[in-house]
C-alpha positions as CSV (number, residue, x, y, z in Angstrom):
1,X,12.6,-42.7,-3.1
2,X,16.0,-41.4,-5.0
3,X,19.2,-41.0,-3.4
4,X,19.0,-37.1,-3.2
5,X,19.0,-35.9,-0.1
6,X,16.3,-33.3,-0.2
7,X,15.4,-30.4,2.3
8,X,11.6,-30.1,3.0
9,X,9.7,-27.7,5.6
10,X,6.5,-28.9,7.1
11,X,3.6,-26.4,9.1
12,X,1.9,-27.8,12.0
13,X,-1.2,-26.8,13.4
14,X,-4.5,-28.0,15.4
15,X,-6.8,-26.2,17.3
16,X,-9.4,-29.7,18.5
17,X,-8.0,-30.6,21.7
18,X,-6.0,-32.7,22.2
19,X,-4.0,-30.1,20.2
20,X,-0.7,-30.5,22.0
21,X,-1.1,-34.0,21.7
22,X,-1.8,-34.0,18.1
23,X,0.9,-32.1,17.7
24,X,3.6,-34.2,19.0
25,X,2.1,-37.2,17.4
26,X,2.8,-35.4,13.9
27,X,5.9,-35.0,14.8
28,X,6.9,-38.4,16.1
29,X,5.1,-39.7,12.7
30,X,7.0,-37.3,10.4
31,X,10.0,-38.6,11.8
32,X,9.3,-41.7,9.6
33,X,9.7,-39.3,6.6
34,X,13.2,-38.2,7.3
35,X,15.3,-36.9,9.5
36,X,14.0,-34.0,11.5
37,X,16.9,-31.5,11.9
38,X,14.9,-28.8,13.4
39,X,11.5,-28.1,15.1
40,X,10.3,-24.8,15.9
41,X,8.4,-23.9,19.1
42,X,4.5,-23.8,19.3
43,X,2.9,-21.0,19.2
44,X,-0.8,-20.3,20.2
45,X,-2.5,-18.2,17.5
46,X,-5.6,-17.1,16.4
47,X,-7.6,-18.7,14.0
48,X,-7.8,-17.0,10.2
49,X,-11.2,-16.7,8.2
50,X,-13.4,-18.5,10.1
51,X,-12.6,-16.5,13.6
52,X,-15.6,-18.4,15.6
53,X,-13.3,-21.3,16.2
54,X,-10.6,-22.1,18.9
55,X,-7.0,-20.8,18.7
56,X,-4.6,-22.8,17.1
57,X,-1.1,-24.6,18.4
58,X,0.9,-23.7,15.0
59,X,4.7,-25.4,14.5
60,X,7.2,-25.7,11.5
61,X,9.6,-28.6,10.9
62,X,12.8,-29.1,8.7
63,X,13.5,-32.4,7.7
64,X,15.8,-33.8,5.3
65,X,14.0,-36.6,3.3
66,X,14.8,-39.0,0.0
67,X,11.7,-38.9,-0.8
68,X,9.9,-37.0,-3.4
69,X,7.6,-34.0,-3.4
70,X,4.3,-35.8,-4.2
71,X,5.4,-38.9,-2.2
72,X,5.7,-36.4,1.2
73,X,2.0,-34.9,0.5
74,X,0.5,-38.2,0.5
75,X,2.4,-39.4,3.4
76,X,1.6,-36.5,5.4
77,X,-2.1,-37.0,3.8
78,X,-2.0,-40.6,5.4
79,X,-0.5,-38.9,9.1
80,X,-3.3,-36.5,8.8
81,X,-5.8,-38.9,8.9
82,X,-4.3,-41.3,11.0
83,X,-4.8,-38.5,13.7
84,X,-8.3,-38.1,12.9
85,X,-8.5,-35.4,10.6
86,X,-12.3,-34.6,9.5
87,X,-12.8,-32.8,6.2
88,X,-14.6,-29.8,6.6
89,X,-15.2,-26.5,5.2
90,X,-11.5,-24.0,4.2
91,X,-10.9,-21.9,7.6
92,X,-12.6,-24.6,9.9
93,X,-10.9,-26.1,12.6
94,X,-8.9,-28.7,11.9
95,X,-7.7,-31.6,14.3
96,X,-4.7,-31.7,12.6
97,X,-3.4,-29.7,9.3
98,X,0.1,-30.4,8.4
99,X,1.3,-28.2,4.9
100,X,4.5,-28.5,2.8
101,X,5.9,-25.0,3.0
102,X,8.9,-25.5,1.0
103,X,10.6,-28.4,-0.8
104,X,14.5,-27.2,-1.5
105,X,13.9,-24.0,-3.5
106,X,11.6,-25.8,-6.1
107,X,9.1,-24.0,-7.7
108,X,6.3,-26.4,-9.1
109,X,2.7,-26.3,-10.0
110,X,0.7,-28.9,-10.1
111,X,-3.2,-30.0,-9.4
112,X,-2.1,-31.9,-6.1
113,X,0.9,-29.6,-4.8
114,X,1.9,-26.0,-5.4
115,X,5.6,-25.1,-4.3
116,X,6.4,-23.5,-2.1
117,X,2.9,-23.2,-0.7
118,X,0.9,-20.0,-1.4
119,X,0.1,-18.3,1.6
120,X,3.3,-18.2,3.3
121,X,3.6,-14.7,3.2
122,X,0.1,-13.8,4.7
123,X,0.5,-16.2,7.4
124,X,2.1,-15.2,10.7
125,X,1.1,-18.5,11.8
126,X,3.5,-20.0,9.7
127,X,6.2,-17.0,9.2
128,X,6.5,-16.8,12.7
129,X,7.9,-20.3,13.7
130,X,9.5,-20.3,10.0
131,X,11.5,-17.7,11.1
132,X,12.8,-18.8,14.3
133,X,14.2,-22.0,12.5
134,X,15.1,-20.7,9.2
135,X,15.1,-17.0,9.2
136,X,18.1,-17.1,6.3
137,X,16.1,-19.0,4.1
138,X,15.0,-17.7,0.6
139,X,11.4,-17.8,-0.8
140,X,12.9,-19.1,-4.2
141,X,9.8,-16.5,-5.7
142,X,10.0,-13.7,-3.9
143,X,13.7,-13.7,-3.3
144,X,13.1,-12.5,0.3
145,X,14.4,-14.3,3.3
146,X,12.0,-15.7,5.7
147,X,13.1,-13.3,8.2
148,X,12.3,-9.9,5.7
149,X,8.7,-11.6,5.1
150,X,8.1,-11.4,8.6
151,X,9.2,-8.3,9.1
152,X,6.9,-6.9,6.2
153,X,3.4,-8.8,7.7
154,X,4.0,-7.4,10.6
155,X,5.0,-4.0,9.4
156,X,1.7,-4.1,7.5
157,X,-0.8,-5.7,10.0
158,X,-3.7,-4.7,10.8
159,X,-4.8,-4.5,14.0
160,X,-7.7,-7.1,15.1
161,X,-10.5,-4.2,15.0
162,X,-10.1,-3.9,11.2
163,X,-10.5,-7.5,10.0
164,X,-13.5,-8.4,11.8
């Protein structure tokens, strides 16, 4: 831990019932972390890749945490599989999947932990309830807000019948 206070944004998502549950439980655990200053609704979405799955409940927290980057991935590593998270195949279901989005406007690339995460801007999943609780905020690589990523996915959707 260091005395910086840092600002970190977490995904959320299960689609193994109890999802709801699993959910919350993240939640409550996270709040061990940090403090949890904001906590977007859920959101019922469909599942990407692997589409023979159930739909998912998808959330996105901010949190405000002393810890450090690599500290908050194992932690949320530990919450995972306290919840009974199963390794399986990328794009499987998951009965619990939590993701650090963003850690302040870091940039850093590393074999555990890439910052911010990836696939933020193909993800409605995660844009969506990004953007409800942060839609100022500025991917520190793309220089876009959260709100302008959104708005360009779904500008540039396709619809359901051509990704099958």
């Amino acid at each position: 831990m260091s005395d910086e206070l840092h600002t970190a944004f977490i995904a959320l998502g299960s689609n193994l019932e109890p999802r709801r549950e699993r959910v919350d439980k993240a939640i409550e655990s996270l709040r061990g972390l940090g403090e949890i200053v904001n906590v977007s609704s859920i959101y019922n979405t469909a599942p990407m890749g692997y589409r023979e799955q159930p739909e998912f409940l998808n959330a996105v927290l901010e949190m405000k945490t002393h810890l450090t980057p690599l500290r908050m991935l194992k932690k949320m590593r530990a919450i995972e599989l306290e919840l009974g998270r199963q390794e399986r195949p990328r794009w499987h279901e998951r009965e619990i999947d939590l993701d650090l989005l963003f850690w302040d406007d870091f940039v850093l690339k590393e074999s555990a932990l890439t910052l911010p995460h990836p696939g933020i801007a193909e993800r409605k999943f995660v844009l969506e309830p990004l953007a409800e609780i942060a839609p100022n905020f500025v991917h520190p690589k793309s220089g876009k807000t959260i709100a302008r990523m959104l708005e360009e996915l779904l500008r540039n959707e396709k619809p359901d019948t051509e990704m099958k």
